[in-house]
VOFI-368370 format. One record per residue (C-alpha): x, y, z; residue number from 0. Coordinates in nm, 4 decimals. Example, Ala and Ser with C-alpha at 12.3 -4.5 7.8 and 13.67 -1.06 7.14 Angstrom:
BEGIN
((1.2300,-0.4500,0.7800),0)
((1.3670,-0.1060,0.7140),1)
***
This chain:
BEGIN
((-4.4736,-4.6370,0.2968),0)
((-4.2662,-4.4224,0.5461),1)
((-3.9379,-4.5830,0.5991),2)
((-3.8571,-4.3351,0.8990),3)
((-4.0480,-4.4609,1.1489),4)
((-4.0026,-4.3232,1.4537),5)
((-3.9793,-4.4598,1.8211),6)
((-4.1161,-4.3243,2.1275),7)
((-3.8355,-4.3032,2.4467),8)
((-4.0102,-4.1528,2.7626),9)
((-4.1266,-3.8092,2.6053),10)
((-3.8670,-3.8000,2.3399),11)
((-3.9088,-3.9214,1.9668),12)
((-3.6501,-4.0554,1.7840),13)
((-3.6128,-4.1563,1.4039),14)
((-3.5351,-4.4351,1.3013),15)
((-3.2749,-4.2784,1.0966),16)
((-3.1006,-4.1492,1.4332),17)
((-3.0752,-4.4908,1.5741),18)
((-2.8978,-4.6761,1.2389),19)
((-2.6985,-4.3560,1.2809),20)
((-2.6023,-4.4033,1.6546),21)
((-2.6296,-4.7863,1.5924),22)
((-2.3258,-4.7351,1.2881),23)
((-2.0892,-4.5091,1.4967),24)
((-2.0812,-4.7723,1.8243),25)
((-2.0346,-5.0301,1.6074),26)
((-1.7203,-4.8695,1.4041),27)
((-1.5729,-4.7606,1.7647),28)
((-1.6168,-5.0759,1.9722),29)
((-1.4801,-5.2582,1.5783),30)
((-1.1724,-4.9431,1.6202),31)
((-1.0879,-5.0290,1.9897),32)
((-1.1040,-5.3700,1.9290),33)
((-0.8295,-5.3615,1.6172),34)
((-0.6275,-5.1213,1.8350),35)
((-0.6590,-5.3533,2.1986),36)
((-0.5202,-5.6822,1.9792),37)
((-0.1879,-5.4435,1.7803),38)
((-0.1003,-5.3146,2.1183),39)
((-0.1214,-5.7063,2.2601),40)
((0.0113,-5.8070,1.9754),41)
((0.3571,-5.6049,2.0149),42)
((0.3695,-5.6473,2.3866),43)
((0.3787,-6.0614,2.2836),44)
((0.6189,-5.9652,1.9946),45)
((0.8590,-5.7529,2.2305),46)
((0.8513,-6.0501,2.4909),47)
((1.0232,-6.3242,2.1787),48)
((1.3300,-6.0905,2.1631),49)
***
């Protein structure tokens, strides 16, 4: 059983490797931006109780 199964975009193939890949690295940025977005809200709120 081939576990790399790949998937047909227009003319190009991709592996299915490629897309957890791709799939792994958008996750961990929009999960990175998201941590960052709330601290900086988070301080502006903070800096507003002083």
């Amino acid at each position: 059983m081939n576990i790399f199964i790949s998937f047909q975009l227009g003319e190009v193939e991709v592996s299915n490797l490629t897309i957890l890949v791709l799939a792994f690295f958008s996750s961990f940025t929009f999960i990175a931006v998201g941590i960052s977005s709330y601290k900086l809200y988070k301080s502006l709120i903070n800096e507003d109780d002083k």
